[in-house]
C-alpha positions, 0 to 999 in steps of 0.5 A: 474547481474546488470540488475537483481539489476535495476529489483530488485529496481523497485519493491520496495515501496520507496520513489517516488513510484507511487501507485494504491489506492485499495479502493474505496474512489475516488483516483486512484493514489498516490505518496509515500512521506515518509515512516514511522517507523525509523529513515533511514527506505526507504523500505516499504513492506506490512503492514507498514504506508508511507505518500502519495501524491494525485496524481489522483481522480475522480469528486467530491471524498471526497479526492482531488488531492494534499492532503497528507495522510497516507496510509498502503501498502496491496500488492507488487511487492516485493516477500513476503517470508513465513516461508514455502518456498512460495513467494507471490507477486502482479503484482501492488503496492496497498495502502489503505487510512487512516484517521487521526484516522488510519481507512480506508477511504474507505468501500470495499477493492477491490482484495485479500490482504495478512494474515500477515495483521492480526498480524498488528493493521489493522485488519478493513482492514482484515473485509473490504477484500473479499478475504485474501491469 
């Protein structure tokens, strides 16, 4: 019973979560700071906004390693449970960027991302996918 506890906790986007930047805005990986939206809120899932730190970039990206940003969660290891019955889960936890307008930074969205996104205010990120589950 513990050890399905510890597993349980991994998954989740909190604090200290190192993340893959799915987008192609020159960051490869960042590290979740804060996440926003309460008072004691800890848990992230998909479609809420958490602050970033810039932990990788590639050579001459517009966003340079240690800058702090917003980023909205698209995918999760932490099952998404539909009101049919279906979980859905990721085998990473994927972030886009934002700007200080809350638009994505970057122009492609790489992967599928989920359809709960359309009853957020994100639906530039829903244009911007391929492929939407």
């Amino acid at each position: 019973r513990v050890e399905r506890i510890f597993l349980f906790k991994v998954k989740m986007v909190q604090v200290s979560t190192n993340l893959t930047v799915i987008d192609n805005s020159g960051v490869k990986s960042v590290q979740c700071i804060r996440v926003l939206g309460g008072h004691k809120k800890q848990i992230a899932s998909v479609g809420e906004l958490i602050v970033v730190a810039v932990k990788k970039t590639i050579p001459k990206s517009k966003v340079k390693k240690g800058q702090v940003r917003k980023a909205v969660v698209l995918r999760s290891r932490l099952p998404l449970l539909r009101k049919d019955g279906t979980q859905l889960f990721f085998d990473n936890n994927g972030v886009i960027l934002l700007n200080e307008q809350n638009m994505p930074i970057g122009t492609r969205i790489l992967g599928p991302v989920v359809q709960e996104l359309r009853k957020t205010t994100f639906m530039k990120v829903i244009s911007l996918a391929k492929k939407v589950l």
